[in-house]
C-alpha positions in Angstrom: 0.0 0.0 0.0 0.8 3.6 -0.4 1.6 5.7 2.7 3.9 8.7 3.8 6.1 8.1 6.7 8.0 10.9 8.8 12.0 10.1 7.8 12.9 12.6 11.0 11.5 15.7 12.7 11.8 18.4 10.2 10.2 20.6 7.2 7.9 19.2 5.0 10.7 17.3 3.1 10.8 15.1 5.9 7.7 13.4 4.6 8.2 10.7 2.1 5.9 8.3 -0.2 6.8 4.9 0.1 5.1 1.0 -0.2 4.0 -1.0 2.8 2.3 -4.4 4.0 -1.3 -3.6 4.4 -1.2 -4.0 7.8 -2.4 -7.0 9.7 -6.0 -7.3 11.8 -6.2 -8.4 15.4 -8.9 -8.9 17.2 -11.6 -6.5 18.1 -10.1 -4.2 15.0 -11.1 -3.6 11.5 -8.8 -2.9 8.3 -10.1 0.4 6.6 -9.7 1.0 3.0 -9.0 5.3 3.1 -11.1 7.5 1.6 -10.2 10.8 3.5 -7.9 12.2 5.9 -8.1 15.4 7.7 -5.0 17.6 8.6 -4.6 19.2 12.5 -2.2 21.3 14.1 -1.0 18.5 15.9 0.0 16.6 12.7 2.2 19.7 11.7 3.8 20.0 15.1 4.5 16.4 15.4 6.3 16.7 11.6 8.5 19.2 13.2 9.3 17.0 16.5 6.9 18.3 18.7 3.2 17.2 19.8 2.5 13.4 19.4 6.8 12.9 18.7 7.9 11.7 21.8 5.1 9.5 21.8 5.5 8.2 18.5 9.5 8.9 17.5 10.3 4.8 18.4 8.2 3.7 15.9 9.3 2.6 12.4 8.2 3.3 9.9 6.6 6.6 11.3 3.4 7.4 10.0 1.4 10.7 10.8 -2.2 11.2 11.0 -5.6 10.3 13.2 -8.3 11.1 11.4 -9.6 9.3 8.8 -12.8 7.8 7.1 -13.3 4.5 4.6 -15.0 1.1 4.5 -14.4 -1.8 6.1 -12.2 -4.1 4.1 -11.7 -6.8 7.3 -13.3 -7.0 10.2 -12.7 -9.4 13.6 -15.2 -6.9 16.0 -18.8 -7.7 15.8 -19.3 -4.4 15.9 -18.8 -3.8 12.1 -19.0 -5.7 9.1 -17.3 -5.6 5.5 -18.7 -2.6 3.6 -19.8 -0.7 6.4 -18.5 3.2 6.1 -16.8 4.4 9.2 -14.6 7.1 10.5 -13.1 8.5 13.4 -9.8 9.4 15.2 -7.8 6.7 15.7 -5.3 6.3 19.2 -5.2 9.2 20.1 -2.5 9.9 21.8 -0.7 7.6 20.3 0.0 6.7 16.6 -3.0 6.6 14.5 -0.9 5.5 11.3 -3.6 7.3 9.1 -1.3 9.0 6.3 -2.0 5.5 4.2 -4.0 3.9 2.1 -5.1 1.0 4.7 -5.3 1.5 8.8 -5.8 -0.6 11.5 -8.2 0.5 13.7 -9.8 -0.4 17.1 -13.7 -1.3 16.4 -14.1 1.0 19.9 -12.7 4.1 18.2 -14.7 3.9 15.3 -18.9 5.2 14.2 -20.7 4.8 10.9 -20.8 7.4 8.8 -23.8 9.3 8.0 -24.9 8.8 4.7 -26.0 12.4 4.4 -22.3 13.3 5.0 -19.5 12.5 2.3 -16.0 11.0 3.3 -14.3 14.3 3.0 -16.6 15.4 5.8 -16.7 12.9 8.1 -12.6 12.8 8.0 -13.1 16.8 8.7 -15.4 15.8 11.7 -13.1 14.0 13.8 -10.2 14.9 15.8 -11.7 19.0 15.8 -15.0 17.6 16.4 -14.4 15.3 19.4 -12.2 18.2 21.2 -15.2 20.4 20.9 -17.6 17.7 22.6 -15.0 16.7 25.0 -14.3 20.4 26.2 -17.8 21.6 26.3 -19.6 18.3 26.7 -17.8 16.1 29.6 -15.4 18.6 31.0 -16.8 21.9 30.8 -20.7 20.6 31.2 -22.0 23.9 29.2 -25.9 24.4 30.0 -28.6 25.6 28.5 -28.4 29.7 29.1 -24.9 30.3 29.8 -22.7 32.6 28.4 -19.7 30.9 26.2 -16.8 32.3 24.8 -15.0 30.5 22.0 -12.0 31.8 20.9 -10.4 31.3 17.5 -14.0 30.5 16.5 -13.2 30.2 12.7 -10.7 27.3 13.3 -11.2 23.7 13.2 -11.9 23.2 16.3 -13.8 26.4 17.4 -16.0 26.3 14.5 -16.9 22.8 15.6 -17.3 24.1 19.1 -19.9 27.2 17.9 -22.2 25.4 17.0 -22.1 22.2 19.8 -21.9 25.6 22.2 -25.8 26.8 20.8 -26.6 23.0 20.5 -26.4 23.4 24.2 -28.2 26.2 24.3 -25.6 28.7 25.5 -25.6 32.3 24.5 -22.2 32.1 22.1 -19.7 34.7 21.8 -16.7 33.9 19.1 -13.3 35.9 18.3 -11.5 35.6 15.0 -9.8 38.3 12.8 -11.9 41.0 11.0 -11.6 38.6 7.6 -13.6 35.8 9.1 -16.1 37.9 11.0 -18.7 36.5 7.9 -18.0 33.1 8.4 -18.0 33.5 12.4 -21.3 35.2 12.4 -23.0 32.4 9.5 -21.9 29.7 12.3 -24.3 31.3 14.2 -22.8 32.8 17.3 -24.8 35.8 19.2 -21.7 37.8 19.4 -18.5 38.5 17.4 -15.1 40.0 18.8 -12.0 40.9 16.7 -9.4 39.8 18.6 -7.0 42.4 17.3 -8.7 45.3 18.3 -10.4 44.1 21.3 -9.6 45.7 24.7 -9.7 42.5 27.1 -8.9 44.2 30.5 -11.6 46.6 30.3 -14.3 44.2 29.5 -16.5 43.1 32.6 -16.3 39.4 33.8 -19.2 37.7 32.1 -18.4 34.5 30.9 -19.5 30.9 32.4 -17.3 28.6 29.9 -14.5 29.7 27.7 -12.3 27.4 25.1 -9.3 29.1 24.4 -8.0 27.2 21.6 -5.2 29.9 20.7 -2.8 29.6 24.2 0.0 31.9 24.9 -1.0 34.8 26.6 -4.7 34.6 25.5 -5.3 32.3 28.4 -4.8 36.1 30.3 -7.7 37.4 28.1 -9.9 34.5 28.7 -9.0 35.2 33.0 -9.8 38.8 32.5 -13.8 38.2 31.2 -14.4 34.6 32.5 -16.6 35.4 35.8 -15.9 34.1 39.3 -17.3 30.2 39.2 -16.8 29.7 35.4 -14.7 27.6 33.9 -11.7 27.7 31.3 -10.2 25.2 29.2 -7.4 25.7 26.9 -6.2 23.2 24.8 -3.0 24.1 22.8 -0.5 24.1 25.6 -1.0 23.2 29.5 -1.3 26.0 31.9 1.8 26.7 34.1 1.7 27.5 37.9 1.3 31.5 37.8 -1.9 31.0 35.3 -3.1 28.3 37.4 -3.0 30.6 40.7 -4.1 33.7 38.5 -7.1 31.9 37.6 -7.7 30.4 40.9 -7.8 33.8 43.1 -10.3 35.2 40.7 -12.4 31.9 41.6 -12.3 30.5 38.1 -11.9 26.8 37.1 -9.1 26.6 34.5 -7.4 23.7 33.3 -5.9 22.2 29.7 -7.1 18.9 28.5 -6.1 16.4 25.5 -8.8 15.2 22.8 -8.7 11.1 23.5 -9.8 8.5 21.1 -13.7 7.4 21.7 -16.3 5.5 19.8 -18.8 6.6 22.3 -18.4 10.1 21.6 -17.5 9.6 17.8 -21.1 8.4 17.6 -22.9 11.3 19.5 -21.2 13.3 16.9 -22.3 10.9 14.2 -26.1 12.0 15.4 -25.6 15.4 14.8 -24.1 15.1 11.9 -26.9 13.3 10.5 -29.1 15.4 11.9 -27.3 19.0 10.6 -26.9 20.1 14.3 -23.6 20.8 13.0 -21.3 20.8 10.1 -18.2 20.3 9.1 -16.7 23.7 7.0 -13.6 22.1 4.8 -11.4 25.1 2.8 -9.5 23.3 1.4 -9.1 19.5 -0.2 -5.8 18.1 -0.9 -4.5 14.7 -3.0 -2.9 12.4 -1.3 -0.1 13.1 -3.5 -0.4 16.8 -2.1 0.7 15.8 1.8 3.3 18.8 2.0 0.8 20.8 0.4 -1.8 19.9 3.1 0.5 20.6 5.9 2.0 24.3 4.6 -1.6 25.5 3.8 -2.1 24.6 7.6 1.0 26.3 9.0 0.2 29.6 7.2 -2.1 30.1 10.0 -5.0 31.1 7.5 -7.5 28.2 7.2 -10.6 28.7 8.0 -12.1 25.5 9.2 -10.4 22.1 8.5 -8.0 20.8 5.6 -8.9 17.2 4.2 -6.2 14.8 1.9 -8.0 12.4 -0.1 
């Protein structure tokens, strides 16, 4: 089979198209033919020996990726059956091996595909998707009528998490730059900020949940309007001693969190995706031929929504 593997941490040269074993099926997993994979920030990173590296650097070959859709070519789970179309995000953390034309996957990780949805979005609706539901949903338990703040709401994952945010019923508040305010107020948020021009310490402390999916100093921002009792969760980078304290005096519940694989949650997304609750926003779709491609138009730091190989 086809695949890219990583030859060592690096610049986009560092990815190479080589010929593999289809991999073999244990129990409990399913071999899935690919028919679309989607690109993250965390693929990028771990390129450059960062992110999932120091999980992943011992294994050879080294093959990048997490999310994918296809069909079941194989299957030992009882679970799923030959044919059936599937997607999710596959061990995570961990290696997911998806950057190939056949994967291995856990039948645990794994939903069926809406057929309403195409391939291209369902691989779009994975890794961004189940952060959004695991930040909001499990860990940040957003209720109907509070007041949510998503930063970076034009992004993969804050885009997803817009529109999970008014699923919920929450009155929804999103930052981008001036150039996506369109797309950020289409998503359907009751508020817009642009971030650039936006005065954060003189803003009054009004939010119950806030995502920060940016990190750096925003996490500051998100402490200076998130109000006594709320909650923050930022998920680029963990939150160091001095935020933790900051947050904590003001009374606020702040704390970073991974995405982990899980077919539970894939499936609750699988629902709304069927249902149009939300929807994946794709800018741009790569061939799998065009992996460097996939991975520059992500570092430029100007996609809106998610970037899909197929």
């Amino acid at each position: 089979m086809k695949a890219v593997i990583l030859k060592s941490p690096g610049d986009v040269d560092q990815l190479e198209y080589t010929e593999l074993p289809i991999p073999e099926t244990r129990p409990d997993e399913v071999l899935i033919k690919v028919k679309a994979i989607s690109i993250n920030p965390v693929d990028t990173k771990t390129r450059k020996g960062e992110g999932m590296y120091g999980l992943m650097k011992k294994d050879h070959p080294l093959i990048l990726g997490w999310d994918i859709s296809g069909v079941v070519e194989k299957s030992k789970s009882s679970d799923f059956k030959v044919g059936d179309e599937v997607f999710g995000m596959l061990n995570f953390p961990g290696n997911g091996n998806a950057y190939a034309e056949y994967v291995v996957a856990p039948a645990s990780q794994l939903a069926i595909k809406p057929k309403n949805i195409s391939f291209e979005e369902a691989a779009a609706s994975t890794l961004a998707a189940l952060t959004s539901w695991q930040a909001l949903v499990v860990n940040g338990k957003v209720q109907k009528g509070q007041n949510v703040l998503i930063h970076a709401a034009s992004g993969g994952v804050g885009h997803f998490a817009v529109q999970l945010a008014k699923y919920l019923g929450a009155t929804v508040t999103g930052t981008s730059s001036a150039k996506n305010k369109d797309f950020v107020l289409s998503l359907g948020v009751d508020h817009y900020i642009d971030y650039h021009t936006y005065d954060w310490p003189k803003q009054k402390s009004e939010y119950d949940f806030v995502l920060d999916t940016v990190g750096g100093n925003n996490i500051n921002n998100s402490i200076e309007v998130a109000k006594s009792g709320g909650t923050i969760i930022s998920i680029p980078t963990g939150l160091n001693e001095e935020i933790t304290e900051k947050a904590k005096s003001k009374g606020i519940n702040s704390y970073f969190i991974l995405v982990k694989s899980n077919g539970k949650h894939m499936k609750e997304i699988a629902s709304l995706l069927e249902n149009k609750t939300i929807k994946p926003h794709i800018s741009t779709v790569f061939s799998f031929d065009e992996i460097k491609k996939a991975h520059l138009q992500l570092e430029s730091g100007r996609t809106v929504g998610k970037v899909v190989v197929v």
